[in-house]
C-alpha positions as CSV (number, residue, x, y, z in Angstrom):
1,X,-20.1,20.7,-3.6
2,X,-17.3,17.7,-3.3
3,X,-14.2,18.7,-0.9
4,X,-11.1,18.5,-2.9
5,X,-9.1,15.4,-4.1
6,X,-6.2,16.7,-1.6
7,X,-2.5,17.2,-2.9
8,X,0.1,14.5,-2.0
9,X,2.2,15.4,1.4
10,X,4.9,13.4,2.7
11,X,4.3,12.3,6.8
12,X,7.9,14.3,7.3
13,X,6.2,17.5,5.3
14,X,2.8,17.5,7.5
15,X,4.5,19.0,10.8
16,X,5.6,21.9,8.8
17,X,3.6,25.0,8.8
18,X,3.3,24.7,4.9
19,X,0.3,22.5,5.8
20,X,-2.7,25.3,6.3
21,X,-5.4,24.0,8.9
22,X,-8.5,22.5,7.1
23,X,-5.9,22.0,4.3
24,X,-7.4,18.3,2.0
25,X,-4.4,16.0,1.9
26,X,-3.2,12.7,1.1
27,X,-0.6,10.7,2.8
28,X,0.4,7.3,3.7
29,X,2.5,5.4,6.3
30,X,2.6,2.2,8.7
31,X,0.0,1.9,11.4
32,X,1.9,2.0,14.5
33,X,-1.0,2.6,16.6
34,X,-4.9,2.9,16.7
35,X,-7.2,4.0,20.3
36,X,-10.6,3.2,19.1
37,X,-11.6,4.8,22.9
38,X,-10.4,8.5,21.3
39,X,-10.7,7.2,17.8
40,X,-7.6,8.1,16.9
41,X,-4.2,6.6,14.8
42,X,-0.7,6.7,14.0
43,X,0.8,6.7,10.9
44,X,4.5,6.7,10.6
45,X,7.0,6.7,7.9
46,X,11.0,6.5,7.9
47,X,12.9,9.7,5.9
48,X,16.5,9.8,6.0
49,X,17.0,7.6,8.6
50,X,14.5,9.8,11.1
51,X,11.2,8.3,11.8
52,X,8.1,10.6,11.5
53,X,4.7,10.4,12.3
54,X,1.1,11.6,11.6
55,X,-1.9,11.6,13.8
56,X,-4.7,10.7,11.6
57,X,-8.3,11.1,13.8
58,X,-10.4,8.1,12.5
59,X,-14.4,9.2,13.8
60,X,-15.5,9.3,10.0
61,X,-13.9,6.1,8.7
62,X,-15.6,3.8,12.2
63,X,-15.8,1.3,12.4
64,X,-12.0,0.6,11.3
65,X,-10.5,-2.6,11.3
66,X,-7.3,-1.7,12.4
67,X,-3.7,-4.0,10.9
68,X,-0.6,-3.0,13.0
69,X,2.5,-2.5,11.0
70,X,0.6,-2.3,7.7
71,X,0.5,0.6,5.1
72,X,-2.0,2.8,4.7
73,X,-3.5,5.4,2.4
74,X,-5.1,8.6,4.2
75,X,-7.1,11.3,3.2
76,X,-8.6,14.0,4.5
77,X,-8.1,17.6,6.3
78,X,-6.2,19.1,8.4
79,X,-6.8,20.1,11.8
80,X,-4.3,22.3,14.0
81,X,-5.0,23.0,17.7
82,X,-2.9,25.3,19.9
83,X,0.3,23.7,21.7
84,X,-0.3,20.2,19.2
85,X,1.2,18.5,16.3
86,X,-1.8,18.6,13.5
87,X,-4.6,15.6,12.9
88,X,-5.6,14.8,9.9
89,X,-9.0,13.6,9.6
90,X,-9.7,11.3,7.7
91,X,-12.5,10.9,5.1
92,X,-10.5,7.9,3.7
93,X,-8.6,5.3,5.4
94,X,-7.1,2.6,3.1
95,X,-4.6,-0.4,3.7
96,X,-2.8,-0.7,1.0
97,X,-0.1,-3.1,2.2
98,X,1.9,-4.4,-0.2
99,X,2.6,-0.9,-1.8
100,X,5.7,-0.2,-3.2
101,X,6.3,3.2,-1.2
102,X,9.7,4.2,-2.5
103,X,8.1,3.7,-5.8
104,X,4.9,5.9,-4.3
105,X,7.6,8.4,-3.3
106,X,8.5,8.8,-6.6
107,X,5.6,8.8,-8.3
108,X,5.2,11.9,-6.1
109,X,8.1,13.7,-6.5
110,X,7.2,13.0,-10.7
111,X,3.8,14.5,-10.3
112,X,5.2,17.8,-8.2
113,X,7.3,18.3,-11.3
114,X,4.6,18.0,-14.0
115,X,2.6,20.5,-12.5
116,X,5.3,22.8,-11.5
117,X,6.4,22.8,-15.2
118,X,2.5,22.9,-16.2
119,X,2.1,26.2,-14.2
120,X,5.4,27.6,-15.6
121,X,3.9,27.1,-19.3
122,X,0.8,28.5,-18.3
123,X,2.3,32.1,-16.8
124,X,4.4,32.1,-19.9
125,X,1.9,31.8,-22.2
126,X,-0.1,34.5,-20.4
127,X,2.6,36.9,-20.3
């Protein structure tokens, strides 16, 4: 059976506890950072003026050609351990630099809102 396409999360919403562990998501940021030695990278992104990050574990995407400072595209699941900020790691590792990301951001919020109203139509029709 295929895993899940994963459900769009923002870098500044992964750190919540809304994320469930083993959770399939999709996110994106700027590679601030990679240690191929624990095969591990950073992802951040800038929200109101705050800078967040995500810890994105990279042993299924090796080897990885790593481009400081560019965007990239991430999917894959979750992974909390006690005392830690959560990894996500990742099936899929993409740069996408030249993305629009406020435009990404949008696109988002847009497709939240579809489905949101989707499920609403569906319970009412079922009531």
């Amino acid at each position: 059976m295929l895993p899940s396409p994963g459900v769009y999360y923002f870098p500044w919403e992964i750190k919540s506890e809304s994320v469930a562990d083993g959770e399939t998501l999709r996110t994106f940021g700027r590679l601030r950072s990679y240690d191929m030695a624990q095969s591990e990278a950073i992802l951040t992104a800038l929200h109101d003026s705050v800078q967040h990050q995500v810890r994105v574990g990279t042993k299924l995407v090796e080897p990885f050609q790593a481009q400081l400072g560019s965007v990239y595209v991430a999917l894959g699941e979750t992974e909390h351990k006690a005392g830690e900020e959560p990894v996500l790691q990742a099936r899929v590792l993409t740069c996408v630099e030249g993305m629009n990301l406020p435009l990404l951001e949008q696109a988002v919020q847009e497709q939240r809102r579809y489905f949101q109203e989707r499920q609403g139509q569906v319970e009412s029709s079922a009531s």
